[in-house]
C-alpha positions in Angstrom: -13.0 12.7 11.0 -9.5 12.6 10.1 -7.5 11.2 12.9 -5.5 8.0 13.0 -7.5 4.9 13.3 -6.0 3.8 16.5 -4.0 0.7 15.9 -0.4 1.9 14.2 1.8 -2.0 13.4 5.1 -1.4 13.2 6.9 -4.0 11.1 10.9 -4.9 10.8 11.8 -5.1 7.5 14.8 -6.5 5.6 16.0 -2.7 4.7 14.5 -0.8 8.2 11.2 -0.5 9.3 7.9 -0.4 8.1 4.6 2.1 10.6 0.9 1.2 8.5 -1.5 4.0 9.5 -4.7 4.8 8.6 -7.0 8.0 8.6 -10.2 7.4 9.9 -11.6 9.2 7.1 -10.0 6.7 4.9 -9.4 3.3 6.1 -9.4 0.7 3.2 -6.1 3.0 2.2 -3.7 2.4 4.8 -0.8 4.5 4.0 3.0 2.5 4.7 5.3 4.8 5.8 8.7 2.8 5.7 12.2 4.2 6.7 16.0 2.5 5.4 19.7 3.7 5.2 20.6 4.4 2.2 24.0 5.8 1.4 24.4 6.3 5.1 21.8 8.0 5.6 17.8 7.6 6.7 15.5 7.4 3.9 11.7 7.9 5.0 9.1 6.9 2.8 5.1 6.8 1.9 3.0 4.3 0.2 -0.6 3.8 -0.6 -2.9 2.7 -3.3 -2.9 5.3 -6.0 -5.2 4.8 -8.5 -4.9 1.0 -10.0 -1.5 0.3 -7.9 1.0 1.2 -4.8 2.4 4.3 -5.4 5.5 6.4 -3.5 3.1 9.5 -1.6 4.7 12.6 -2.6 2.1 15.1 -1.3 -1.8 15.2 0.3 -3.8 18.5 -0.4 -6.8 18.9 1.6 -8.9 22.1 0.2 -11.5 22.8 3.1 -14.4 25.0 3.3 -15.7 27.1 6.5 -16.6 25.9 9.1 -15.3 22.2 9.2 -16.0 20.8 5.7 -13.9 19.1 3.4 -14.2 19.3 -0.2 -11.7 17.4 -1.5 -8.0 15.4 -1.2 -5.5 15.4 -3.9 -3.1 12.9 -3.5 0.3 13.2 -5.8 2.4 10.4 -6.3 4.8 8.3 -8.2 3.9 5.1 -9.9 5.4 1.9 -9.8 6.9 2.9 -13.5 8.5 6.1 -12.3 5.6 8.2 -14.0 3.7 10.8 -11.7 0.3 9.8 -10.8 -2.5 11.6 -9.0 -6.1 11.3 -7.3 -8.7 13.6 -6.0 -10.9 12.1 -3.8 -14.2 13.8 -3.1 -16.3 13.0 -0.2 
């Protein structure tokens, strides 16, 4: 199942705004979508745990199988030290 558990907190932050959601598939990873001006301009923004730390979500790949299986998630990110990081996450 990979809807949104049904509590979504939205947060005011120093710098904008902070939603936590969670996939029901997955919910000891909440994933912390914030949003800030920067430059003038909105900045939107993912986090979750990747790996051993928080991590900056650049991209989820779901690779399915007929009829309504799922194999496996890749998650792609960047670490706290700027360096790309990446999971795969079988069920």
């Amino acid at each position: 199942m990979y809807g949104l558990e049904d509590s979504q907190p939205v947060e005011a932050t120093a710098e904008g705004w902070r939603v936590r959601v969670s996939l029901k598939a997955f919910p000891s990873r909440p994933i912390d979508i914030t949003t800030a001006r920067v430059d003038g301009k909105c900045q939107v923004q993912a986090w979750t745990k990747l790996g051993n730390s928080v991590s900056r979500l650049e991209h989820v790949f779901v690779k399915t199988s007929w009829p309504f299986t799922v194999d496996f998630v890749r998650l792609d990110g960047v670490g706290p030290d700027g360096q790309p990081v990446h999971e795969l996450i079988r069920q």
